[in-house]
N, C-alpha and C positions, 0 to 999 in steps of 0.2 A: 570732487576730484580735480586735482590742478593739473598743467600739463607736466610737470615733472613726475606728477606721479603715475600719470598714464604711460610715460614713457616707462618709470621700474617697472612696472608691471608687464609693459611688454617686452621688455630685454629679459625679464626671468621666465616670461611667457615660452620666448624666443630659444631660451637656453633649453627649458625644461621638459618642453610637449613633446619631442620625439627623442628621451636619452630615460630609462627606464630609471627614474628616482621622482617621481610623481609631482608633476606640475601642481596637483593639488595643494600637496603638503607646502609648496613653495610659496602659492598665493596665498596660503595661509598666515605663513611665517612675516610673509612681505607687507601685505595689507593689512594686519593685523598693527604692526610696527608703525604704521602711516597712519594709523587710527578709522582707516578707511573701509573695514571690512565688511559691517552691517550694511552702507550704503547700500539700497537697491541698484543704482547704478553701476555700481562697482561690479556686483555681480554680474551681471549683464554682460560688463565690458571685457571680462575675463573670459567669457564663452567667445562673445564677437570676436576678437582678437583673433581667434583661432584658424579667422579665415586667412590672415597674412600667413599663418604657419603652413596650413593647406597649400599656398598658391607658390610658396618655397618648393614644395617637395614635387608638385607639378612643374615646376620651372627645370628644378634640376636632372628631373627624369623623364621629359618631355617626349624624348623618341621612346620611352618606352611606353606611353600614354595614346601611340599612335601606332602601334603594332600588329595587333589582331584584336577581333571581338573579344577572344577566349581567356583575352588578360581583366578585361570588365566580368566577362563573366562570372571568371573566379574570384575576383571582387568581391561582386555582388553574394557568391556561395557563401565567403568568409563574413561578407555582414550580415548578412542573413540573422544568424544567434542572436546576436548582439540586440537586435532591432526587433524579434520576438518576445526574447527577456526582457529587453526595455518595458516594451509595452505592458507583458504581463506582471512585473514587479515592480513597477513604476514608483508607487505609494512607499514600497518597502524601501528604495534605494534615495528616495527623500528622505526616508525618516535617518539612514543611517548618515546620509549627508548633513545632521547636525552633529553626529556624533563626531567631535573633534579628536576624540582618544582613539577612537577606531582608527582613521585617517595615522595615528603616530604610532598605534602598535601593530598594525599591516604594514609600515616601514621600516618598523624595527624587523619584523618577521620576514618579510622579504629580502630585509638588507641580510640576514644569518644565511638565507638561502640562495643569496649571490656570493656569496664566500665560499662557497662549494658546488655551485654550479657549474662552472669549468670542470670539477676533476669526474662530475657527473658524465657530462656530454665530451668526455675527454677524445672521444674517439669520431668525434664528428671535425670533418676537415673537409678540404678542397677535392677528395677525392673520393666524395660521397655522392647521392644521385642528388643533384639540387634542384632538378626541374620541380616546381610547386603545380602540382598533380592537382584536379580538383576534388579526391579525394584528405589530401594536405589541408588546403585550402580553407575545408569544410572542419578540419579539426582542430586549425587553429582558429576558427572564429569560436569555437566554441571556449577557446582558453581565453579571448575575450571578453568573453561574459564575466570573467573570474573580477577583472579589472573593474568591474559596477559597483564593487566594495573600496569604498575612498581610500586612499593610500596605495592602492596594489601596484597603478600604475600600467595604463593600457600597451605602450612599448614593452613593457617588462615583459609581461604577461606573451603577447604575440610571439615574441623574439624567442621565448623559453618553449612557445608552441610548436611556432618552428623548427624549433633544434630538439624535439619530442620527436619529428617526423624527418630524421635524419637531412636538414638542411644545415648548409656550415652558418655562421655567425653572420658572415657580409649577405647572403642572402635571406636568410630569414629577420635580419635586419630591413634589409632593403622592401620586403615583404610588408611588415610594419607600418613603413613608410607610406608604400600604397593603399594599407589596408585603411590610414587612419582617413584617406581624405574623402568616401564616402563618409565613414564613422560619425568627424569630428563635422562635416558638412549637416549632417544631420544634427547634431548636437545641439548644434549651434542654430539652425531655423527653427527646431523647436524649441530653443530659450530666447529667441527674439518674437516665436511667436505667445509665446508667455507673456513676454513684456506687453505686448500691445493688448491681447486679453485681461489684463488688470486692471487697461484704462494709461497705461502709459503713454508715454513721447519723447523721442528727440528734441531737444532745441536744440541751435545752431551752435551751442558750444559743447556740448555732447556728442554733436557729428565730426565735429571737428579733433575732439580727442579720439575717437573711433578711427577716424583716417590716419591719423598718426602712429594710434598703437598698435593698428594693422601693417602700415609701413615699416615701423619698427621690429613687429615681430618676425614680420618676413624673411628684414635682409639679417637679423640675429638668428633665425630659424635654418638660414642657407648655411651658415659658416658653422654652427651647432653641427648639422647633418652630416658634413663632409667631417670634422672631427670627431665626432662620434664615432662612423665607420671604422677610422682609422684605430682610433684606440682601443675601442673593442677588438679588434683582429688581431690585434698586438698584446695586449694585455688582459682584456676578458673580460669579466663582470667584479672580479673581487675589489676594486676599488669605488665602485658605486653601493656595493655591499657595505664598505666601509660606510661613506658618505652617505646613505639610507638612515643606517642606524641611528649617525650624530643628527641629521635631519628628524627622525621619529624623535630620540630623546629631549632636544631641544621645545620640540611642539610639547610635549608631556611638561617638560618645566615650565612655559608660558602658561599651560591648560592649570597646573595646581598652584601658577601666583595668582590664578586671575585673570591675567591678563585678556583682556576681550578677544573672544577669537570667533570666527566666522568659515565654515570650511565654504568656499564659491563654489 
């Protein structure tokens, strides 16, 4: 991997990890095109990355990070699912992680079911009860779990769980946000602790692209987050809906030229 490619990778990293149209399907599309996508490395590098996206969404909500216990708490209720299922279906959620057609028809299927998501939750607005209750909490981690199937998309999935449990958009957005940096903090030590159980290593130019596409993904991850909000609350999901679809369809035409593809 060179550093320009560490950097695509972490601007679509940056773009894509908290806007529900699945990071996955992205690094697919992206590294795949760069001819880079079997690399062990590579893979690696797309998990690590994750932490500049995490330390984004702690930057930006920082006093909300320093509130009460009861905000970690309900964290932790929400990750809860996620972290049981992981562990008990572990084997199963690798095998569908090769499956690159999976990853593009849960983006088509998703993207139909953001075209109508709005007129669904049409009635959820500003003037609904938005306290995230830790009964809330506990019910949207469990819409998390849904996202363990490649393409769903872990924002999606949250964001729709929230607004299940009558929160409006910008909060159960913001929800999201919080919920991923336990999530994705895990994710991510347990694919670094992979790497080094295979016998792996850093060398010095591996650390160095790590630092980068961490810094990168960050300050791409801060400017995402704040536009994100905004367009959602304005406009809704049916344009990621759109953009899902031609995402999924796209991957299906690479998947039957051939083209090498690798889901990270």
């Amino acid at each position: 991997m060179s550093l320009f490619q560490s950097i695509v990778l972490a601007i679509v990293e940056g773009l894509t990890e908290f806007l529900p149209v699945s990071s996955t399907g992205h690094m697919i599309i992206v590294s795949s095109l760069m001819g880079i996508a079997s690399d062990s490395f590579t893979k690696t590098f797309t998990v690590a990355i994750q932490l500049g996206a995490i330390l984004s969404v702690v930057v930006l909500y920082w006093k909300r990070f320093f509130v009460s216990l009861s905000f970690y708490y309900k964290l932790l209720v929400a990750f809860m699912p996620a972290a049981v299922f992981g562990l008990l279906f572990n084997d199963y959620i690798d095998a569908l992680l090769e499956r690159v057609e999976v990853v593009a028809v849960t983006l088509i299927l998703g993207g139909i079911v953001f075209i109508f998501i709005d007129k669904i939750f049409k009635d959820t607005d500003e003037k609904e009860n938005n306290e995230v209750t830790y009964a809330k909490a506990l019910k949207i981690g469990f819409f998390q779990t849904i996202a363990m199937v490649p393409g769903v998309s872990r924002s999606a999935a949250t964001i729709i769980g929230g607004m299940t449990q009558k929160l409006n958009k910008k909060t159960a957005a913001e929800f999201s946000f919080f919920l991923a940096v336990p999530t994705m903090f895990a994710a991510t030590a347990y694919k670094l602790l992979q790497f080094y159980r295979e016998g792996n290593s850093f060398g010095a130019n591996e650390i160095i692209l790590l630092l980068v596409g961490n810094v990168v993904a960050f300050i791409v991850a801060m400017f995402a987050i704040k536009s994100f909000i905004s367009f959602l609350t304005r406009h809704g999901f049916k344009w990621f809906g759109y953009y899902r679809i031609i995402v999924g369809v796209l991957i299906l035409i690479l998947f039957f030229l051939d083209v090498e593809l690798s889901v990270l």
